[in-house]
N, C-alpha and C positions, 0 to 999 in steps of 0.2 A: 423589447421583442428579441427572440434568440435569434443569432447569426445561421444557428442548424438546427434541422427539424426531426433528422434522423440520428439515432443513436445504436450503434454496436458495443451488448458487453459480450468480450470474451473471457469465459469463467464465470461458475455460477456457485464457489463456494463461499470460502470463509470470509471473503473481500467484496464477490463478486455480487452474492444476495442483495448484499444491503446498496450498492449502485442501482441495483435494480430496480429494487423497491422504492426506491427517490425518485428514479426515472420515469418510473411509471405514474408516480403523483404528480410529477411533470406534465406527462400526457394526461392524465386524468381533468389536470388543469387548462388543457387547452396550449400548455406553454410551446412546447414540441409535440411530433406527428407519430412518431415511431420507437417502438422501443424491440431491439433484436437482439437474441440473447443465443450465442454461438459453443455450443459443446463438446465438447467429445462424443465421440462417436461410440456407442454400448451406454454410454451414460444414461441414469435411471433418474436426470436430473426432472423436477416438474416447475413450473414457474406458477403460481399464483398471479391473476392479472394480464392485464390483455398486451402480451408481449409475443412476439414470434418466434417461439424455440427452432434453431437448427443444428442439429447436431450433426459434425461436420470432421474431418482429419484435419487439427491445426498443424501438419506438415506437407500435408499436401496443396502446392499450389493454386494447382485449379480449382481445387473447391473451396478454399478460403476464398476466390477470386470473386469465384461464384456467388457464395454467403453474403461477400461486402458488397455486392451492386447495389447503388441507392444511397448507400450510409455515407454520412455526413461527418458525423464522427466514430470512432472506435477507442473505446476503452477499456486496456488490456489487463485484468487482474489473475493473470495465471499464477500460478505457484515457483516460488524460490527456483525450485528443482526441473523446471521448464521454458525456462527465462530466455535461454539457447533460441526456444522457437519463434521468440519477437523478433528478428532479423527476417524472416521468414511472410512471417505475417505483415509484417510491415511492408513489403515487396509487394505482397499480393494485394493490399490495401489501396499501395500508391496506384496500381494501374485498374482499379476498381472505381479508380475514381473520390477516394476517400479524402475529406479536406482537413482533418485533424484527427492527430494520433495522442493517445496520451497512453504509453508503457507504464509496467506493472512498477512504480516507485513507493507504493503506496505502505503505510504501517513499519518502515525503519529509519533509519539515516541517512544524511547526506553522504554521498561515494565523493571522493575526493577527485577531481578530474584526472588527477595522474594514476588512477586505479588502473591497472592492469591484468589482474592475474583475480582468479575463481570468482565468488560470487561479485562484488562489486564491481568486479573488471566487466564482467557480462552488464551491468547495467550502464557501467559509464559506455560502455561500446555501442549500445543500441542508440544512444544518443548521435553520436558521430554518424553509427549507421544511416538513421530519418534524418539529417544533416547532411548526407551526400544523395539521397535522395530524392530528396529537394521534398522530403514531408513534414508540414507546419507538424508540431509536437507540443505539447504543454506537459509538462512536471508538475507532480503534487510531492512535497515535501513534507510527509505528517508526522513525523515522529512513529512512537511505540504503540502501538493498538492498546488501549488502556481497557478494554471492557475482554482482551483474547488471553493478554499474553500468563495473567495470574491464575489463569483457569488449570485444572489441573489436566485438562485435555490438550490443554496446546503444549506440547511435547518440544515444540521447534525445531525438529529435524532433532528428536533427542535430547531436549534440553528441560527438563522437567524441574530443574534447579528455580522456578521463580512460581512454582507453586505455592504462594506466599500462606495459603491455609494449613500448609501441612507443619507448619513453624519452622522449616529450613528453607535456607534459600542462598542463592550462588549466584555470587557476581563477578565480573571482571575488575581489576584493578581496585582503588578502595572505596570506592562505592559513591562518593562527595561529586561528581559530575554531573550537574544540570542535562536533563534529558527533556526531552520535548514527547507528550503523549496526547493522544486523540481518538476515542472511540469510533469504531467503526462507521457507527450512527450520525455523529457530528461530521467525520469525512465523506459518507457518502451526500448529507445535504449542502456540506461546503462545495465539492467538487458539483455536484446537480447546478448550484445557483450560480456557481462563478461560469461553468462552458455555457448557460442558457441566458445570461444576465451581462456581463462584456462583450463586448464587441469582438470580432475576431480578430482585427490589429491588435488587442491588448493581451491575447491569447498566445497566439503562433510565436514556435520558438522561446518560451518564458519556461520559467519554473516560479513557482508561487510557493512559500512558507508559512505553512500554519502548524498552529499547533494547540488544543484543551487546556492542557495547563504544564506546566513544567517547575518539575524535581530530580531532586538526584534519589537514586536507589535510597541511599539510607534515610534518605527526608520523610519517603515512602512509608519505610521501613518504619520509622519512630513514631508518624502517624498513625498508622495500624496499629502498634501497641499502644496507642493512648487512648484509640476508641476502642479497641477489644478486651483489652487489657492483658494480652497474649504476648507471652513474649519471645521472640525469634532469634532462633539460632542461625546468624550468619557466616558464611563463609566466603571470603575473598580469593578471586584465584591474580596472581601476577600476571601482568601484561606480558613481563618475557618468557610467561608459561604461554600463554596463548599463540605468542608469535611461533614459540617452538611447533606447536602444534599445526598451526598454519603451516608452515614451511617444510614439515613431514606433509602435510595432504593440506592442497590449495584449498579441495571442498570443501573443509571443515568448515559449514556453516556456525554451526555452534559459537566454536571458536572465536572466529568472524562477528559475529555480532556483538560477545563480550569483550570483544579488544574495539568494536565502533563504537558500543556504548562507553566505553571508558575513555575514548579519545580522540572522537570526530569531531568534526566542527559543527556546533550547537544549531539548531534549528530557532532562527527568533522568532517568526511568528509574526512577521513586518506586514504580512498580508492579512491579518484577520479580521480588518477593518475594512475589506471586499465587501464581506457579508455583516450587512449593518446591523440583523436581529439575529446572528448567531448564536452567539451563549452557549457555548461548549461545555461540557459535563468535566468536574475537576477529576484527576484521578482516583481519590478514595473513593468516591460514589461508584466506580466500576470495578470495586474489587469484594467481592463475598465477605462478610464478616462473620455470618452465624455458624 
C-alpha cells in the first residue's frame, strides 16, 4: 500500500504527460487518491483523465502554497530553462505541508556534486536547497530520454545534431562512452511504482539509478546502420571545444550536455531490480527507422 495518496505534477509537457498518465492508472487502480497537475498560468494545457488542473504562477509564493495544500507528494518536471524556479517551489511546498519532493533530474546525467556553475550547478543546488529545508527529496537518475532525444523536434535548447534520420549526427568527445537511456514511458512507470510501492524510509533523501539499456553513441550509431542499412555521417566535437564554449557562456546547455555525455559518471542501473516486471524498451526500438 502507498506511503502517499496525494500526488502533484508540476509540468505537463514533454516529461510531465507521461507522469501523469502513470499516475492516473494509479488512481484508476485504486493505488493513490489524487492526481493534481499544476500549470502555468495562460496555459492552453488539457489533461485527459480525472486529474485536477490548476494552473497557477510557479513564482509566486502564495499560490504555489495554495496549489500544494493536501499533496503528499510533488513532482517536478519543469524545463532545463526553469530549473531556477524549484528553490522556489520547494519553499512553498515545505510549508504546504508537502512530505516528498522529487525535482526535475529526470532524462540526463548524473551532476557531479561539486557542480557549481549553469545548468548542473542549478540542479546540484536544489538538492542542498530541500537538504536545509529539512524536505525528504528522491532523485531519479534515468539517463537519455531514448524515445525524445532522436526525434527531429527535440532541438535541445538548439541541438538538432542527434537527429539520427537525417544521416548526420554530432557528438561530444569520440563518441565510445557508455550512456544510460530510458523512455519516457518506462520512467514514468518506474518512478509511479517505486513512490506508491516503498515505503517512505526507503524513499526520503535517496537518489535511485535506473536506466532501458545502455550504449555509447557510436554503438547506437552502428546499430542503426545495420538495421536500416543507412549509413551516417558522424561528426565529433572535442571536449576542449566544448569546455571553451562553456566558459564563454555558463548557459550553453548544449555544450553542457555534450561534454556530460562524453564524461560524467555513468549511471548503473543498480536499481532496476525495484521494479520486478519492468522490462524497459532497449534503445533502438525508440528510434524511427523508416
Amino acid at each position: 500500500m502507498s506511503a502517499y495518496k496525494t500526488f502533484a505534477v508540476i509540468g505537463a509537457g514533454y516529461t510531465g504527460s507521461f507522469m501523469i498518465r502513470q499516475l492516473l492508472d494509479e488512481k484508476s487502480a485504486g493505488v493513490i487518491n489524487e492526481v493534481v497537475v499544476l500549470t502555468r498560468q495562460g496555459s492552453k494545457t488539457t489533461i485527459e483523465g480525472d486529474a485536477k488542473l490548476i494552473p497557477t504562477d510557479y513564482s509566486n509564493h502564495q499560490s504555489m502554497k495554495d496549489a500544494l495544500a493536501g499533496v503528499d507528494v510533488v513532482i517536478c518536471t519543469i524545463a532545463a530553462a526553469a530549473l531556477g524556479l524549484q528553490v522556489g517551489i520547494a519553499k512553498a511546498a515545505k510549508e504546504a505541508g508537502v512530505k516528498l519532493f522529487v525535482p526535475s533530474e529526470f532524462g540526463g546525467v548524473k551532476a557531479s556534486p561539486e557542480e557549481t556553475e549553469g545548468f548542473f550547478g542549478q540542479k546540484v543546488g536544489i538538492r542542498h536547497q530541500l537538504g536545509a529545508l529539512g524536505l525528504p527529496y528522491t532523485i531519479f537518475h534515468t539517463g537519455i530520454y531514448s524515445d525524445y532525444i532522436w526525434r527531429p523536434c527535440a532541438s535541445f535548447y538548439s541541438i538538432p545534431s542527434l537527429d539520427i534520420t537525417n544521416g548526420r549526427v554530432t557528438v561530444g568527445g569520440d563518441g565510445n562512452r557508455k550512456i544510460a537511456f530510458t523512455s519516457r514511458t518506462d520512467i514514468a512507470r518506474y518512478v509511479s511504482y517505486v513512490l506508491t510501492h516503498l515505503p517512505a524510509e526507503q524513499l526520503e533523501n535517496r537518489a535511485f539509478e535506473l536506466f532501458g539499456d545502455t550504449k555509447s553513441f557510436n554503438e547506437v550509431f552502428q546499430a542503426y546502420e545495420a538495421k536500416t542499412g543507412k549509413k551516417l555521417e558522424v561528426t565529433y566535437i572535442p571536449i576542449a571545444k566544448l569546455e571553451e564554449r562553456i566558459a564563454a557562456d555558463p548557459n550553453d546547455i548544449p555544450a553542457y550536455l555534450h561534454k556530460m555525455w562524453a564524461t560524467a559518471e555513468p549511471i548503473l542501473g543498480v536499481d532496476n531490480h525495484l521494479y520486478p516486471n519492468w522490462n524497459p524498451s532497449p534503445v533502438l526500438d525508440n528510434i524511427r527507422t523508416e
